[in-house]
Structures are given as structure tokens and as C-alpha cells.
N, C-alpha and C positions, 0 to 999 in steps of 0.2 A: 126777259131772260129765257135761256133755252138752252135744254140738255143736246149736248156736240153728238152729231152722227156716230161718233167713235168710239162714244162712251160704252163701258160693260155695262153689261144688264142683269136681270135676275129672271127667276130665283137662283136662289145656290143649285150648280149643276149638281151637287153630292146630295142636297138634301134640297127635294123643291120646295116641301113645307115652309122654309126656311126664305125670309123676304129678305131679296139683297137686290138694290146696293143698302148700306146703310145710309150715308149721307149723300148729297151732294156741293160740290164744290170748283170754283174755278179753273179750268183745266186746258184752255186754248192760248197762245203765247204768253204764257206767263213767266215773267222774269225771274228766273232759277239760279241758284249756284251751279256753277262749273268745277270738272276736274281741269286746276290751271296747269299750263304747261302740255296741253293736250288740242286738240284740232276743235274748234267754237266753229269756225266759219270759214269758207274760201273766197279766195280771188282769183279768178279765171283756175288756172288749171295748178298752177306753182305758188300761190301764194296763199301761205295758210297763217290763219288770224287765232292766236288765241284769248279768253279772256276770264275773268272768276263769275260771270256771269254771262246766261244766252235766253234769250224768249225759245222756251221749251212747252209742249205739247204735249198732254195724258191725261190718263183719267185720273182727277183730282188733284192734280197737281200742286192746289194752293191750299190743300186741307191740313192743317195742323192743329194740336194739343197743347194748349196750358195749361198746368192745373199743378195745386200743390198737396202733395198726399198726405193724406191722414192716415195718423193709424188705424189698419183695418178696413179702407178704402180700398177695392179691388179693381182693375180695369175694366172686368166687366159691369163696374158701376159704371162707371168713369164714363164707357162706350154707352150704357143704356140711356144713363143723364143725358148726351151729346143726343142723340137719335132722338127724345121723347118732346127737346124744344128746338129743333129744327124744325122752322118754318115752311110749309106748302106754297107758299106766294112770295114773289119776287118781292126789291125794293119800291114797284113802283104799286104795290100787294093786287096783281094781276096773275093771273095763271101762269105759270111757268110751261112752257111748251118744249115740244119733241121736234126736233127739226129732221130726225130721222121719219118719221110719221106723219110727213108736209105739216109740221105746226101743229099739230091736234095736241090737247091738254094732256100733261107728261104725266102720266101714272107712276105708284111709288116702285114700279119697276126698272123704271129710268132713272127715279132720283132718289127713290130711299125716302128717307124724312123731309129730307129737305136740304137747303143750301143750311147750313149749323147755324145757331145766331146764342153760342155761350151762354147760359141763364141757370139757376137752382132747379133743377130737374126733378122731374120721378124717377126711378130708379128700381129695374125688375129684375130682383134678385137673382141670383144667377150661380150655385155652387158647382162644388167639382163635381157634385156627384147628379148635376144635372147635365151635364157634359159627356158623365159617364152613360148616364139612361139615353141620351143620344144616338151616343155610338151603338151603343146596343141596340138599337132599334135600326139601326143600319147595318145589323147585322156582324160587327166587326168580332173581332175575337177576345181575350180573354188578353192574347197574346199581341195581338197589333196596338190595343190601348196601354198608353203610357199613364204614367202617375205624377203629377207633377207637385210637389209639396213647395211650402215656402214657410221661412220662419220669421216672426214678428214681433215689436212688442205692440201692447195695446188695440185695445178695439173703438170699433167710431161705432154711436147707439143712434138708431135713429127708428120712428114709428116703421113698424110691420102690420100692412093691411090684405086682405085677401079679396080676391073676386069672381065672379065666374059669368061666360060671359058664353049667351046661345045666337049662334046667326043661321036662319033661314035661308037658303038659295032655291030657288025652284026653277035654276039651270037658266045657261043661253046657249042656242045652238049657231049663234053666230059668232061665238069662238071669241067675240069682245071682253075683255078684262075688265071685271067689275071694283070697286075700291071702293074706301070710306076711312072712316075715322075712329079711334076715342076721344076723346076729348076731358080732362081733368079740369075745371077751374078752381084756385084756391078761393077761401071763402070772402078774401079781403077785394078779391078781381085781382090781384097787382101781377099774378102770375098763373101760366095756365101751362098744360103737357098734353102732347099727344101721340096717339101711336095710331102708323098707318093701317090698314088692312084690308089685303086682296082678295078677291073670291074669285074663283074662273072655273069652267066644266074641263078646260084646258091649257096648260102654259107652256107655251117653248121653252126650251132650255137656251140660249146663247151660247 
């Protein structure tokens, strides 16, 4: 398996702190819905084919969500659970490689977590009002940030754990992107989480 030339990359241009892509996922002719009654395909120069389906091409094209919401479930659970058990290693559990980077092993630059693989996750909290210290820390205004409430009934409980976590870099001046891991295992083995993480003296923006 191998991340497509084409793919976006990270970090977030707004905020580099900030490691993206999140996931990775199938995105080279992938059989797509169509808008029908619209141009899919031609023949020669006059004849135009329509269909409700086309092999289409992008970044993640075959990435989707199922999930049934609880009360008090927020998507940004939703999106950290998806991120923290997406797999680092293909199906065949081989490196996943960078084909824009002749093949050399794809950093979670390229692919985020990983290709998604659905499972009971960890889950790193995430309120508005850490959304809010965001922005603020980017400077935004008072007036450029919105408020977005919502209203619901009931709440979903679940264990709240804290952590803190020190990483050492003592630099690379050849500009290579450094990575690594957490790694969660439950106590029974049956299920384990993890979250990526980059260190570099420097990163591109895309």
C-alpha cells in the first residue's frame, strides 16, 4: 500500500502544531456516485455517456462514517476514536509507503493515523472551549470566533484519565521528519490505541 502523489499533506497550513491528514484512506479510481443526467464519460468528440456511477480520483475518496450516536457523543469524539485505531501498516502489516518520496516509509504526514480500521477507541476530549484557546492562540479575535451551541438530551459517562507527556529532541539539521508513537494497550490485549507523533527542527507547509 502506498500514499498517491496527489494526496494533501500536513501539517494544517493555519496551525502547524496541528498533525494532519487525519486519516488515510482509498482515493485512486474509486467507484463513486454520480450526478446522473450529467456528462460521466465521452466518445470521441459527440458522444457523451452518462452514468449514476464513475471510477473517480481524490484525496480519500473511500473514507466514511458509521456510527450511532449517543447521547452526549460529540464528533469530536467520534473523529478522535476513528484517528487513535487507525492502523500504521497495510493489510499485508508492511510499511505503508510514499510514492511521492520514491517509496520511502510514509510518515503520519502523508497518512495521518493511518488507513481507519473501526474499533472502541480512546477518545481525547475535546470542548468548545478548547477550540476557543485555539483560536486564541492564533491570534483571532474576539469577533472573528463564532459560538456554536447545541442542545441535547442526556449524557454518555465514560472513565476521564489525564497524562502528560515530555519528549526530548536534540534537533536534525538535515531537515528529516522525525515520528513515533503512543501506544495504549487494554489490560485484557484484546484492544490497543494509538496516536501518531512528529517532531522536526522544520516542516513544510503544502
Amino acid at each position: 500500500m502506498a500514499v498517491a502523489s496527489y494526496t494533501s499533506r500536513g501539517p494544517a497550513p493555519s496551525h502547524p502544531g496541528i498533525l494532519k491528514p487525519d486519516l488515510m484512506a482509498p482515493g485512486t479510481l474509486v467507484l463513486a456516485s454520480w450526478v446522473p443526467n450529467t456528462p460521466a464519460s465521452y466518445i470521441g468528440s459527440n458522444i457523451v455517456l452518462t452514468s449514476d456511477f464513475i471510477l473517480a480520483s481524490g484525496t480519500s475518496m473511500g473514507v466514511c462514517a458509521s456510527e450511532r450516536r449517543a447521547p452526549g457523543v460529540e464528533p469530536a469524539a467520534i473523529w478522535s476514536a476513528m484517528m487513535t485505531t487507525a492502523d500504521h501498516l497495510d493489510n499485508t502489516r508492511g510499511h505503508i509507503r510514499d510514492s511521492f518520496f520514491n517509496y520511502e516509509i510514509a510518515t503520519p504526514l502523508a497518512m495521518g493515523g493511518g488507513p481507519g480500521r473501526p474499533d472502541p477507541g480512546l477518545i481525547y476530549d475535546a470542548t468548545a472551549q478548547d477550540y476557543v484557546n485555539l483560536l486564541c492562540s492564533m491570534n483571532y479575535t474576539k469577533n472573528q470566533i463564532r459560538t456554536i451551541t447545541r442542545s441535547g438530551g442526556g449524557e454518555t459517562s465514560y472513565e476521564k484519565q489525564s497524562y502528560s507527556l515530555r519528549i526530548a529532541y536534540a534537533g536534525n539539521m538535515s531537515g528529516v521528519v522525525a515520528s513515533g508513537e503512543i501506544i495504549w494497550v487494554e489490560e485484557n490485549g484484546v484492544h490497543k490505541v494509538r496516536s501518531p507523533i512528529v517532531v522536526a527542527p522544520m516542516i513544510p507547509v503544502w
